[in-house]
Rosetta silent file (secondary structure, phi, psi, omega in degrees, C-alpha in Angstrom):
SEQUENCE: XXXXXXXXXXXXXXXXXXXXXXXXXXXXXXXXXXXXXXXXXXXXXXXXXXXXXXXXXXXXXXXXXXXXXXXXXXXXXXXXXXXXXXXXXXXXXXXXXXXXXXXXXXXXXXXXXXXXXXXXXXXXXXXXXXX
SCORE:     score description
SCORE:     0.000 S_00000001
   1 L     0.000  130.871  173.641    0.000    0.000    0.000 S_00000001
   2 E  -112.089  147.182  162.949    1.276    3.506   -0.824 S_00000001
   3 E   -91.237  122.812 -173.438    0.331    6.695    0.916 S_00000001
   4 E  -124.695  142.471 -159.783    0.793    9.686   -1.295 S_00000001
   5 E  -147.554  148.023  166.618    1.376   12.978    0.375 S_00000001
   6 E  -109.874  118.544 -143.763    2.572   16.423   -0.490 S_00000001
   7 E  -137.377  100.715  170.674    5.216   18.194    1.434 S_00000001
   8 E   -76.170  140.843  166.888    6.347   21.991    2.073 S_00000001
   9 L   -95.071   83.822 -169.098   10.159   22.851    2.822 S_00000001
  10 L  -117.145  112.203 -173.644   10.342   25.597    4.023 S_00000001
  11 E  -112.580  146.388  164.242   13.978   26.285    5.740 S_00000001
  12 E  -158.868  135.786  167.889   15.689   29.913    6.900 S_00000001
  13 L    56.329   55.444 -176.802   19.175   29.567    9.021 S_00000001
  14 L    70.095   21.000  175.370   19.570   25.619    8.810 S_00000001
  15 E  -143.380  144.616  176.681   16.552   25.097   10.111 S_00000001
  16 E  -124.549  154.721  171.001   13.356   23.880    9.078 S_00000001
  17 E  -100.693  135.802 -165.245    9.661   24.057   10.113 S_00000001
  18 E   -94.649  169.107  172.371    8.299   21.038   11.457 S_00000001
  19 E  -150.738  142.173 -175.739    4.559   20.482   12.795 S_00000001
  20 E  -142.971  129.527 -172.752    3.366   17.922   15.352 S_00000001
  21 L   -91.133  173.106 -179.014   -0.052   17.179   15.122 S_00000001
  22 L   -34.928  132.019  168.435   -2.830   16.822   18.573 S_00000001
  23 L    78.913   -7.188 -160.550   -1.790   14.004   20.436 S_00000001
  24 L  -127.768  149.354 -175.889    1.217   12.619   18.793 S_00000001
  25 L   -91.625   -9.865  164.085    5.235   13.184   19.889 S_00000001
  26 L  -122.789  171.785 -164.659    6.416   13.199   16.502 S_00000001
  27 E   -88.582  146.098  172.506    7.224   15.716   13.823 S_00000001
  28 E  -128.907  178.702  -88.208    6.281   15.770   10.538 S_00000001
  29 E   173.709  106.280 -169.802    7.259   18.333    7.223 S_00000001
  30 L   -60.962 -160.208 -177.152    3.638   20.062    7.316 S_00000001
  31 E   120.325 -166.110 -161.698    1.495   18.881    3.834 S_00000001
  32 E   170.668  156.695  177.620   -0.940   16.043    3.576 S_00000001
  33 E   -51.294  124.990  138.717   -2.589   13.444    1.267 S_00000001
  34 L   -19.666  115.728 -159.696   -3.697   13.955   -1.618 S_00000001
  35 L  -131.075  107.665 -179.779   -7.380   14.149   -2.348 S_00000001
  36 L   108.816 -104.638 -156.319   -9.282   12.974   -5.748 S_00000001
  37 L  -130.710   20.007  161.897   -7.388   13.892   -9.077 S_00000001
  38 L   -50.510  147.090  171.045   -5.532   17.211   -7.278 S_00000001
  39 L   -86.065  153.185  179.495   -2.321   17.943   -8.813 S_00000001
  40 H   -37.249  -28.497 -175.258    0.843   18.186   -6.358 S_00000001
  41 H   -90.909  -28.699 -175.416    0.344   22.199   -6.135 S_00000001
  42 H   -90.510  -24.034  164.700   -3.307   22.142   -5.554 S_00000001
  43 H   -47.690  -70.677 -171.008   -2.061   19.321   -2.620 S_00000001
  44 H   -46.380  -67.397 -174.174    0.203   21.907   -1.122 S_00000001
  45 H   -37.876  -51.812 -154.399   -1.969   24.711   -1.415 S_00000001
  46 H   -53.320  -57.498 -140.884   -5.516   23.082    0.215 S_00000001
  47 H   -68.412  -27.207 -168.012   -3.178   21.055    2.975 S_00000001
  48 H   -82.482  -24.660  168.054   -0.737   24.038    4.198 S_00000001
  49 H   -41.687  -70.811 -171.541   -3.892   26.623    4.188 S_00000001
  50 H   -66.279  -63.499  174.863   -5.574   24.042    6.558 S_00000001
  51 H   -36.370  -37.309 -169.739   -2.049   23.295    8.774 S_00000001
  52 H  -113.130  -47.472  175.041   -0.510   26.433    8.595 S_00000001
  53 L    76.767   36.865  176.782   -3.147   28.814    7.897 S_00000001
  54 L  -100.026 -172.448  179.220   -1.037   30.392    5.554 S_00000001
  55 L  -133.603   96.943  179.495   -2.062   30.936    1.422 S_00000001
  56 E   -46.878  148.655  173.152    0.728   29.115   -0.855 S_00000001
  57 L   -94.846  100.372  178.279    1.486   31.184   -4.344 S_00000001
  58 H   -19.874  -74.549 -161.974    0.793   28.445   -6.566 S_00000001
  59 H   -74.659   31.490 -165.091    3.615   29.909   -9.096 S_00000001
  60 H  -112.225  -24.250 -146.100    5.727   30.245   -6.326 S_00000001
  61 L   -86.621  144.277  176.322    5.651   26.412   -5.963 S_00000001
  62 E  -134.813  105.316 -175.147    9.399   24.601   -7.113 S_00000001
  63 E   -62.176  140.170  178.123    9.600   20.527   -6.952 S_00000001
  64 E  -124.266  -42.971 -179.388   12.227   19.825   -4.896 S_00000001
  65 E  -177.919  152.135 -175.358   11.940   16.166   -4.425 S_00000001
  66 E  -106.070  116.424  155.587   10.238   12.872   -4.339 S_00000001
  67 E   -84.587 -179.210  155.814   11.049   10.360   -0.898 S_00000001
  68 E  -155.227  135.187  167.973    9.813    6.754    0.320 S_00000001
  69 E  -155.445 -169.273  176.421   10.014    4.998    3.142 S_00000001
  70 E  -114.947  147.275 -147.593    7.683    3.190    5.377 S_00000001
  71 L   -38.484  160.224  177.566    4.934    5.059    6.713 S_00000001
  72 L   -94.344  132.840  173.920    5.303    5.841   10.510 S_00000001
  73 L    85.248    4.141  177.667    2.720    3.973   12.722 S_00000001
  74 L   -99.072 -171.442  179.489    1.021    2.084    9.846 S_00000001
  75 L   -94.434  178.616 -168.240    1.931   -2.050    9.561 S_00000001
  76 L   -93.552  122.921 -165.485    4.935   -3.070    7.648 S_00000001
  77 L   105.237   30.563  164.268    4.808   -2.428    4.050 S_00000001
  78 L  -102.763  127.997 -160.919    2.937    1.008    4.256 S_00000001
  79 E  -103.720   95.961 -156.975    4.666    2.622    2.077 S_00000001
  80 E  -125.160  121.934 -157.373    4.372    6.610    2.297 S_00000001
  81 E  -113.555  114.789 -178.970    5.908    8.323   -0.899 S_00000001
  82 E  -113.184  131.259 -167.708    6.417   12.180   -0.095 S_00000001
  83 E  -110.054  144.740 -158.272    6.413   14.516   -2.977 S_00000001
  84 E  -143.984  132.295  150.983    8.461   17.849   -1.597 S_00000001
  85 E  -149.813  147.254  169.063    8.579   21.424   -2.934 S_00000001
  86 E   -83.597  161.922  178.318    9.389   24.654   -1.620 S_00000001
  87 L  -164.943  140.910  174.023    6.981   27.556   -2.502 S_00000001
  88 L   -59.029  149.635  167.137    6.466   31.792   -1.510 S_00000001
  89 E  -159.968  156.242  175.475    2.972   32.096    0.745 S_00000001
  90 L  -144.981  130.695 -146.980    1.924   34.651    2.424 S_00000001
  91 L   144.510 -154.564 -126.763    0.628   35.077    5.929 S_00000001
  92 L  -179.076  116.460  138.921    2.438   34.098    9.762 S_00000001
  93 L   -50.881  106.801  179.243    2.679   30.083    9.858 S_00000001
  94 L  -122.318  147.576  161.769    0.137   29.042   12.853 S_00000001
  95 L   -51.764  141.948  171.949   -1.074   25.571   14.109 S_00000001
  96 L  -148.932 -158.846 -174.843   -4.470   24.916   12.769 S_00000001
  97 L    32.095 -114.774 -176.487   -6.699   22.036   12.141 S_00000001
  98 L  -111.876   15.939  147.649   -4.932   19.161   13.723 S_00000001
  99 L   -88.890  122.170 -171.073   -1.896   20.778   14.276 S_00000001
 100 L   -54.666  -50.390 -153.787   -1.115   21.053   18.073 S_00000001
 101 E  -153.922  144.089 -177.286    2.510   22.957   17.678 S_00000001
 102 L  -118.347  114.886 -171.728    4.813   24.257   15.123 S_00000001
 103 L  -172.049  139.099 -159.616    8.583   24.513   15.429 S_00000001
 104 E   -65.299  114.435  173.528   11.950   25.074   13.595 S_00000001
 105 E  -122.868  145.221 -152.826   14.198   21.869   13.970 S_00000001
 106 L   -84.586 -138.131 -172.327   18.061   21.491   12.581 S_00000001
 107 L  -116.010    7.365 -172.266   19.328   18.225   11.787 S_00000001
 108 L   -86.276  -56.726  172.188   20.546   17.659   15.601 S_00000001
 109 L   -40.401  -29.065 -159.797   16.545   16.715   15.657 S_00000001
 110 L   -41.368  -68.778 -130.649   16.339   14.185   13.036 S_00000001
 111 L   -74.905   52.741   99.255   15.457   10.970   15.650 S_00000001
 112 L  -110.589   64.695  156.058   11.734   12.740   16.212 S_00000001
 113 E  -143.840  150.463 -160.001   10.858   12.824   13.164 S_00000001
 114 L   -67.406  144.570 -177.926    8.844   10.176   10.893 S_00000001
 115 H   -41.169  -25.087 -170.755   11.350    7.859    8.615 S_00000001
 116 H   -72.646  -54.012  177.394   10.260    9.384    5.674 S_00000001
 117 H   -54.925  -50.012  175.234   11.264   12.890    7.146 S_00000001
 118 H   -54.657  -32.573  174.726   14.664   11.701    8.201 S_00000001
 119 H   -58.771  -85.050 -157.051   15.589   10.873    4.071 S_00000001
 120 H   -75.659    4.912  112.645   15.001   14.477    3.737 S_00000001
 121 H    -3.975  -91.366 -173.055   16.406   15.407    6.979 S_00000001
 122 H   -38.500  -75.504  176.444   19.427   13.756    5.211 S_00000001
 123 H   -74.619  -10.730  151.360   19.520   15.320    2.196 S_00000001
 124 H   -63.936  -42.072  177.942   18.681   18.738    3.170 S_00000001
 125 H   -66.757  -39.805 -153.298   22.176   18.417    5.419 S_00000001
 126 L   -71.393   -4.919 -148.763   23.980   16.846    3.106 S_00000001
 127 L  -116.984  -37.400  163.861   22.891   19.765    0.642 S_00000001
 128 L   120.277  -13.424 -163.604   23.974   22.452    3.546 S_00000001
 129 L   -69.178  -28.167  173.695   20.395   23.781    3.939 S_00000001
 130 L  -116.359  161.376 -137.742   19.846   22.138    7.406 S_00000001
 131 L  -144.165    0.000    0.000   22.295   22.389    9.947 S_00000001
């Protein structure tokens, strides 16, 4: 089974913001699943508006990268494939929906964050952007 999800990056002095939703101890990249026949940018927009409560610029939006690993908290062989771009928005990032708490984390952070997160965890350091 795959899980297909859409994922903002958003980084500024080696650090990037993270989100941890109601109830749960680990961090996630905000975004969210995919829902009918959206395209990756209409993902991003809908999911970070509801997470963030910010308004993505569509043509703002730049693919940065596709991960996989297996999903956190599912059974083994959930598969969660995270599609990644950075994009301009404009507003103040706030918890919304079901996010509890919002907060910048380097790469000193990586072990609370879901496996999926840690690939790009990885390759944002290795890339210089996280710290």
């Amino acid at each position: 089974m795959l899980i297909d999800k859409v994922a903002l990056l958003y980084w500024q002095d080696g650090k990037i913001l993270s989100s941890r939703s109601k109830g749960k101890d680990t961090w996630y990249l905000p975004g969210g699943k995919r829902e009918g026949s959206e395209t990756d940018v209409e993902t991003l927009v809908r999911e970070i508006q509801e997470e963030l409560s910010v308004s993505v610029e569509p043509e703002t939006a730049v693919y940065y990268g596709t991960f996989e690993a297996q999903a956190h908290g599912k059974s083994e062989g959930v598969i969660v494939r995270m599609t990644c771009y950075t994009a301009g928005f404009s507003g103040t990032p706030a918890p919304a929906h079901e996010i509890e708490e919002l907060k910048w984390l380097t790469y000193a952070d990586r072990d609370v964050v879901s496996p999926v997160d840690k690939l790009i965890f990885d390759d944002l350091n290795r890339k210089g952007y996280l710290l």
